[in-house]
N, C-alpha and C positions, 0 to 999 in steps of 0.2 A: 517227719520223714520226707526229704526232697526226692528221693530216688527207688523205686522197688524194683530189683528185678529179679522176677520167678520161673526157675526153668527155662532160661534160654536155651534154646539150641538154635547151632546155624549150619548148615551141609554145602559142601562146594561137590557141585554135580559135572564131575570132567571127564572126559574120554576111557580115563583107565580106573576109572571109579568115581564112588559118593566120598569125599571126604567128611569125616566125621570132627568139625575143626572145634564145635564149641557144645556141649554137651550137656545141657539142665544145671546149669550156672544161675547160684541164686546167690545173693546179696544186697544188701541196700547205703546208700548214703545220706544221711540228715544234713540239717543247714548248717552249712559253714564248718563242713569236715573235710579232711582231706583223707581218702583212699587210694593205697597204691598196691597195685598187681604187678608181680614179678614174678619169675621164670626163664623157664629157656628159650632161648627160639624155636617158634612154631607149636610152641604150646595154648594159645590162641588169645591170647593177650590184647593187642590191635582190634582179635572180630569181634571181642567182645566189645570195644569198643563202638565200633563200624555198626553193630549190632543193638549200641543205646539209640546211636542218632540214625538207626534204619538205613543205612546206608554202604549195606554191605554190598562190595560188587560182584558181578555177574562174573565165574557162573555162580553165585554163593545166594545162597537165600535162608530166611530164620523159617524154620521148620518147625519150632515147637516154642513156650514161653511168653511171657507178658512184660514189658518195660512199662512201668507205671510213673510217669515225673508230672509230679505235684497233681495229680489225681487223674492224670491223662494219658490213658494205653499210647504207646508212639508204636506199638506193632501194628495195630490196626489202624493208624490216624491216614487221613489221606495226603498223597504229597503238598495239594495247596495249604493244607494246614501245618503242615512240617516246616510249610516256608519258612510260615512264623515264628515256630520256635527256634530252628536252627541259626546260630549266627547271633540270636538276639538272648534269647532263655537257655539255650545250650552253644557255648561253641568249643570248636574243636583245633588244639594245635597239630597239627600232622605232623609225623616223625620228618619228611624231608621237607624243609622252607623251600628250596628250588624247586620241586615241583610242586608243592601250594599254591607260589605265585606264579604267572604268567611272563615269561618270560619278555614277551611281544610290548609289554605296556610299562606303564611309569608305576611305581608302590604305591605313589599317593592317587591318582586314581581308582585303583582295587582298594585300597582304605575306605574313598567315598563312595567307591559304588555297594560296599557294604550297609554305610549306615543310609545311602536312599532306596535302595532296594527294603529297609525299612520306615520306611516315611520320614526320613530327614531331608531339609531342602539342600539342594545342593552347597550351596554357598554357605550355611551354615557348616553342614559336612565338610568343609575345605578347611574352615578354621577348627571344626571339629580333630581335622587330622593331626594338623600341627600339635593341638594339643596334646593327642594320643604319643607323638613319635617324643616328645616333649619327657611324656610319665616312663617312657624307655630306654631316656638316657641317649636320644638319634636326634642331631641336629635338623628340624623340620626342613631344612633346604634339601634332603635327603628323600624330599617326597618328588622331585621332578628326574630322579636316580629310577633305572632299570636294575633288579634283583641282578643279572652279574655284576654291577660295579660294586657291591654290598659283600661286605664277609657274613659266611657263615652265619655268627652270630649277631651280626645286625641283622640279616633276613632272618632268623629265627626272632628275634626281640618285634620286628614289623611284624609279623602272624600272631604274634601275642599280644600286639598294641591291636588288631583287628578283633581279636577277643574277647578284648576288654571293652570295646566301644560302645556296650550296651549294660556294663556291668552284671553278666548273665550270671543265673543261678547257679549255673552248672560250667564250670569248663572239662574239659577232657585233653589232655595235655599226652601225646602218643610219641615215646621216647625222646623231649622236646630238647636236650642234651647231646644226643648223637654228635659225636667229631668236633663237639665244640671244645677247647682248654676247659680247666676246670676255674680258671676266675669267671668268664663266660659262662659258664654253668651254676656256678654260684653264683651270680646277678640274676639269672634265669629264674634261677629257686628264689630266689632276695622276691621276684616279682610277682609270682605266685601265691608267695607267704603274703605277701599284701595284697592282693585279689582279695584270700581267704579271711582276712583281718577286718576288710570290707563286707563281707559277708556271701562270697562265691564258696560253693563247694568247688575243691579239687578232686577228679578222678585222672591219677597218675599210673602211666606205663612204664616200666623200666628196668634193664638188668640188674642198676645198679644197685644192692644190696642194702649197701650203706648210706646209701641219698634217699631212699626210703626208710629206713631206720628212721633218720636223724628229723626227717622232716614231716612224717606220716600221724593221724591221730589211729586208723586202720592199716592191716594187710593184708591181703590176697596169695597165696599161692597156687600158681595155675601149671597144670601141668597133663599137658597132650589130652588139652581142650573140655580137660576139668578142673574143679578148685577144688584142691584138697584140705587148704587149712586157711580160715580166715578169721580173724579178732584183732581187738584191740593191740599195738605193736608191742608194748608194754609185754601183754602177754606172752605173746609169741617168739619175743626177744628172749624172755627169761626162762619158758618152757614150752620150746616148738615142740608141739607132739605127732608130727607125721615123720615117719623117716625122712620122706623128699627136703620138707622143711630144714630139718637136722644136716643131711646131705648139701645143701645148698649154703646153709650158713659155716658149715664148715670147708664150702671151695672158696669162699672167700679172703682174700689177702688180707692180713694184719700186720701195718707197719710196725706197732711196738709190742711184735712177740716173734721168737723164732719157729713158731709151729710153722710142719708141714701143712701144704696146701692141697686137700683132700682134693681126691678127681674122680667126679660119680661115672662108676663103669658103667659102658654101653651106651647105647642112643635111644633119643627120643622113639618111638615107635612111627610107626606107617598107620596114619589115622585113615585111612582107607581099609585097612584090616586091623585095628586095636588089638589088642592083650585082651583076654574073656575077664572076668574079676578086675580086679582093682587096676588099672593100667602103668600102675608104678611096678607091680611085683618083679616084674622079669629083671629091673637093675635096683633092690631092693637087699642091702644087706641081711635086715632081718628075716627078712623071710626066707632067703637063703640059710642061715644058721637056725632057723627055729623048725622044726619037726611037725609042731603043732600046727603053724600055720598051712601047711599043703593041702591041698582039698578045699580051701577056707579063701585066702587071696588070691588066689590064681583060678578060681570058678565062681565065686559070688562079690558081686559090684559091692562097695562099701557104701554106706550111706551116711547123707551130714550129720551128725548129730553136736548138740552142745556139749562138750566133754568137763566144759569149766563154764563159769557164767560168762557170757559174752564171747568163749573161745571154745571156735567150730571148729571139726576136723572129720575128715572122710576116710576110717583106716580101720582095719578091723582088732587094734589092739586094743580100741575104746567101745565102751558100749554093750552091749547083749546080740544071742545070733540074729534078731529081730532089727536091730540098728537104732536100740532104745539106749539113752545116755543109760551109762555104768551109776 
């Protein structure tokens, strides 16, 4: 196992409340898996992320939980130690390349001041770069270019060649798709898949339903800063058993069938004041039509349990009133 993480929580502390954004998230990732978390927005997707490589911003801070990668707490580790891992053993694609990079400076600079800010000599790092821009399909003359003159997904593909630069155990890739076409995003994924091939684990963010189907060994479903259902995709493809999961895979667009396109009623909640119980109930079909359920989803938290081998789920239709697999 390259990745534990136990009970995260993270709380954003702001003027009109505690946000409650990431809530005893537990999951792991082994070597050279690829994991993808999807949802809606603001269901806390990102903090968890923010929240592997400690780096969640202010006002937001992990309140509770353990990030264990490759046998070293990163909650408690100190920033000089974090240097180390970050960028080199974990790095991170951020959702926007424009603001990754510095607008003020040349790419191929911030490429080399990555790899000597971990002990590579410069000049080495110069031709290091090329190389890098080289495996991304960007003509190295491209390194003396400021991030405006670059489209979209050539600064998206340059934050990815900075990722690669150490061949890190871990990448974390946080909607690295956004606004790009979709051949642009499929070369994206092309370069991912081959990270993974090499031997990185993938931790992917992203709405897109279908690009995590297609390309995932796991899945995450996260919703208003908990995970409700997470296993192998295989699984989950063939029998999601959280309504949210069900609800989501059925808002999905399907080119080669005329189904309606399900639209889950209601909104995310106000994570500053939750839902008591399970915080899906209030836009939950089933519990609206089941009788049973009253008293049950709507006042007692669900808890994870394994409901299939390998496929978690936090929902009170699985399991005993204790939250013991059925």
């Amino acid at each position: 196992m390259l990745l534990d993480v136990k009970n995260l929580s993270v709380h954003y502390y702001t003027l009109s409340g505690v946000v409650r954004a990431v809530e005893n998230v537990s999951f792991h990732i082994n070597e050279s898996e690829w994991l993808t978390f999807v949802g809606e927005s603001g269901s806390g997707k990102s903090t968890v992320a923010h929240g592997i490589m400690n780096l969640v911003p202010s006002p937001g801070k992990i309140v509770g939980g353990h990030v264990i990668f490759d046998g070293k707490n990163l909650v408690t580790m100190k920033n000089e130690e974090l240097k180390k891992i970050r960028g080199k053993e974990i790095s991170m694609v951020f959702q926007d390349p424009m603001t990754s990079l510095d607008p003020l400076r040349k790419v191929g600079d911030q490429i080399v001041e990555v790899m000597v800010e971990h002990g590579v000599e410069p000049e080495e790092a110069k031709k290091n770069a090329k190389e890098l821009l080289k495996s991304v399909n960007i003509p190295p003359d491209r390194l003396t270019y400021y991030p405006h003159q670059l489209s979209g997904g050539q600064r998206q593909r340059i934050i990815i060649s900075m990722a690669m630069a150490f061949r890190p155990k871990l990448l974390i890739a946080d909607e690295p798709t956004t606004a790009l076409d979709v051949l642009v995003q499929d070369s994206i994924m092309d370069l991912l898949d081959e990270m993974k091939s090499q031997g990185t684990s993938i931790f992917l963010i992203t709405h897109d339903i279908s690009l995590a189907v297609e390309r995932s060994d796991k899945i995450g479903i996260m919703y208003a800063g908990k995970l409700m259902e997470y296993g192998d995709v295989d699984a989950i493809i063939e029998n999601p058993l959280h309504p949210y999961t069900s609800a989501l895979f059925a808002s999905t667009p399907d080119l080669w069938s005329d189904k309606k396109i399900y639209a889950i009623p209601g909104y995310p909640p106000d994570l500053r004041e939750p839902p008591s119980g399970c915080r899906f109930h209030p836009r939950c079909q089933v519990f609206k039509e089941r009788k049973d359920l009253k008293g049950i989803c709507n006042v007692k938290e669900p808890k994870m349990i394994e409901a299939e081998p390998g496929h978690f789920v936090a929902c009170h239709l699985y399991g005993d009133e204790n939250g013991n697999s059925a």
